[in-house]
N, C-alpha and C positions, 0 to 999 in steps of 0.2 A: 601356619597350621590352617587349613580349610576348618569350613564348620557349615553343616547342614541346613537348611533352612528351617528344620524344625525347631536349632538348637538358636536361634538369631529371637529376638525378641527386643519390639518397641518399646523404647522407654516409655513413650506416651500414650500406650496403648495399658496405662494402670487404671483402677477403678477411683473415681473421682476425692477417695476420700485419701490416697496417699501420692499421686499426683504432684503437687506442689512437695512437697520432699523430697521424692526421689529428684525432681527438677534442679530443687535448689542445692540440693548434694555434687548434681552431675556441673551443671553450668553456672556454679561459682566461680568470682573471680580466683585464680591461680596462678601462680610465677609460670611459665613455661619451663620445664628440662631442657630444652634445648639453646635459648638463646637466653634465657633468663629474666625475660620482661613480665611485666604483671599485665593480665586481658582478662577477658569474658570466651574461655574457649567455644568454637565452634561444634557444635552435637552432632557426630554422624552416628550411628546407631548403638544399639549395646546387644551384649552375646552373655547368654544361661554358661557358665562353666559349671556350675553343680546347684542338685535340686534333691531336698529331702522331706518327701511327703508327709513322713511321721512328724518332723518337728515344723513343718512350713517354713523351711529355711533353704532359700535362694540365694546361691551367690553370684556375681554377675560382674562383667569389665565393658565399660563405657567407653566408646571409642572415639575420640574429642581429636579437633586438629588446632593450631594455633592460628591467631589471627594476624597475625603481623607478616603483610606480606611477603618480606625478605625470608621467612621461616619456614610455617604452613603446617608443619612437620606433624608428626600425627602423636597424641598425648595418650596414655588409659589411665581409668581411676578403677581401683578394683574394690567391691562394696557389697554387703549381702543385706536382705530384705528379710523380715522375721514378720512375717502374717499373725496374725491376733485376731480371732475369730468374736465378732460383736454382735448385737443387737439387729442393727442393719445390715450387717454383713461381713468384710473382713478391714480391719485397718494393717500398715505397714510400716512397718520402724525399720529406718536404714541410719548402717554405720559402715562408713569407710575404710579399710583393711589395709594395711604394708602395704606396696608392691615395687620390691626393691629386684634387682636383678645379681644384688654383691654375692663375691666368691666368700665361703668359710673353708677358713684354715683350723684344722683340727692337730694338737700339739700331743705328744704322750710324753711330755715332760713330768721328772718325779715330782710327788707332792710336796714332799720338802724344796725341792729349787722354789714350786709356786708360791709357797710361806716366805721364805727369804728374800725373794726379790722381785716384785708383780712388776716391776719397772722394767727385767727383763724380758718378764713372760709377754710383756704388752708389745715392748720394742720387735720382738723374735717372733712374734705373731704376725705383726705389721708385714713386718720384713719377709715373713712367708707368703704373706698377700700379694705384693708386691714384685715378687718371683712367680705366684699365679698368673699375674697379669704382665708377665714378663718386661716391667721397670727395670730390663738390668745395669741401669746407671746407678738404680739406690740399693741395691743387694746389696751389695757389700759395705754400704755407707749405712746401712739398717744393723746389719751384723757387728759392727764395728761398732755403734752405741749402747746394742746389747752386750756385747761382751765387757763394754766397761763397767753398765749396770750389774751384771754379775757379779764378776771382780769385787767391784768395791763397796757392793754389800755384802760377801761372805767377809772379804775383810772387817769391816764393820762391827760383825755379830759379835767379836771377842777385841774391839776397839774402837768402843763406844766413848771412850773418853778422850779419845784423838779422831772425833765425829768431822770438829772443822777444816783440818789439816789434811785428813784423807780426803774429805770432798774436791778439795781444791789443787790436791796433788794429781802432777800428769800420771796416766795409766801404769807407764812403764816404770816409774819410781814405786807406786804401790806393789807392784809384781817383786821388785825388786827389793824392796824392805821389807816385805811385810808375811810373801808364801816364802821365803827362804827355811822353814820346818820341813818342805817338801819338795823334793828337789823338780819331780815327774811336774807336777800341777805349778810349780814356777815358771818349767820349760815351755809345757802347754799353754799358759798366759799369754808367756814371750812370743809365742809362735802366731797364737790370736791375734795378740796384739800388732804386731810387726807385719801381718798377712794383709789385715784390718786396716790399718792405716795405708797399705797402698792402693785400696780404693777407693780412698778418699782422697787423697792427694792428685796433683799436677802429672806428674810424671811417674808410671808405675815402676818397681825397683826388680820386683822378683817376677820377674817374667815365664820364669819355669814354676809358677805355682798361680793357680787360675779359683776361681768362686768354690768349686766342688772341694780344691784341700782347705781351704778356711772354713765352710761346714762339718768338711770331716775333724779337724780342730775344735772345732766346738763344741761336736757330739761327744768327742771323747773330754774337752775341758767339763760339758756338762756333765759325763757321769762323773768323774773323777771328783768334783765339789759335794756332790750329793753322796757318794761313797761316804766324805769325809765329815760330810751330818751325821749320817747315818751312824759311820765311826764313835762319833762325841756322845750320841744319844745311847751306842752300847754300854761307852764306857762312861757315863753318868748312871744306869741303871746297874751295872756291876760296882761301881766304888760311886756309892752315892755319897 
């Protein structure tokens, strides 16, 4: 992104009374991003990205390079300046800001899966991440620990008193004992499960079913579980 020379602005071109802060904000010591050693970055200049004259609120990206000459690489610190109007004149309080570049994944998973199981909704988010950034080595090995997270907390919810035994039982034995009330949501378990574990494994088995039918398995395991919330919560408020 080019920037104007109107919009470019010296750091040290502040009024003496906020000076050493913005200083010691910009070129303290920091880890590098890049190679991850601890220095005294190097200060090449800093850039106005937004200015609000009503509130004298400046925000501003420092453009710093690393000092280790194997590196060099060029660092920002993104930080805003809040002018305070004095006696003498103006002082300048600065704070340092985020300045992350991560993908969000946005989920429209029903509210009742998010109550029941955050250990999937964590895992299934990851694993969305992860397919943003096209990791497709862990797609499926992200998927496949959500699905167990699922599983074996709806199981769970109505065999709480066989908490330690399902924990420790393999996926396919809880599928198998435990949804047999349901015939659809056992098959879909099975089919999760069985998709799921061949991309984690050595050697894939089912070679005619690729990432996209294990999503579509899960979309439909996910409603099918949340249906049968939803189910229980009917008929708790009809035969309470």
């Amino acid at each position: 992104m080019k920037w104007s020379n109107a919009m470019k602005h010296n750091a040290f071109q502040e009024n003496a009374n906020s000076i050493t802060d913005e200083k010691t904000l910009i070129n303290s010591p920091m880890t590098c991003p890049h190679c991850f050693r601890q220095m005294k970055p190097d200060y090449i200049e800093t850039v106005i990205v937004h200015y609000e004259q009503r509130s004298r609120l400046t925000r501003k990206v420092a453009i710093l390079k690393c000092t280790y000459s194997d590196c060099l690489k060029p660092i920002m610190r993104y930080y805003e300046e809040h002018s305070v109007g004095t006696v003498g004149g103006f002082l300048a309080d600065y704070r340092e800001l985020p300045l992350s570049y991560s993908k969000e994944v946005k989920t429209d998973l029903p509210k009742n899966i998010q109550e029941l199981s955050p250990n999937f909704v964590n895992n299934y988010k990851e694993t969305l991440l992860a397919k943003e950034y096209c990791l497709n080595e862990l797609i499926g090995m992200g998927y496949r620990k959500s699905i167990e997270f699922l599983i074996k907390d709806f199981v769970l919810k109505t065999n709480q008193a066989e908490n330690l035994k399902i924990n420790k039982m393999p996926l396919k034995t809880v599928i198998e004992n435990y949804l047999t009330s349901n015939e659809k949501l056992q098959t879909l378990g099975l089919a999760c499960a069985y998709l799921g574990n061949d991309f984690t494994h050595y050697e894939r088995r089912n070679l005619d079913k690729d990432i996209e039918d294990l999503e579509r398995f899960l979309r439909l395991l996910v409603s099918y579980i949340s249906n049968e919330l939803t189910f229980a919560e009917a008929d708790i408020f009809v035969n309470p």
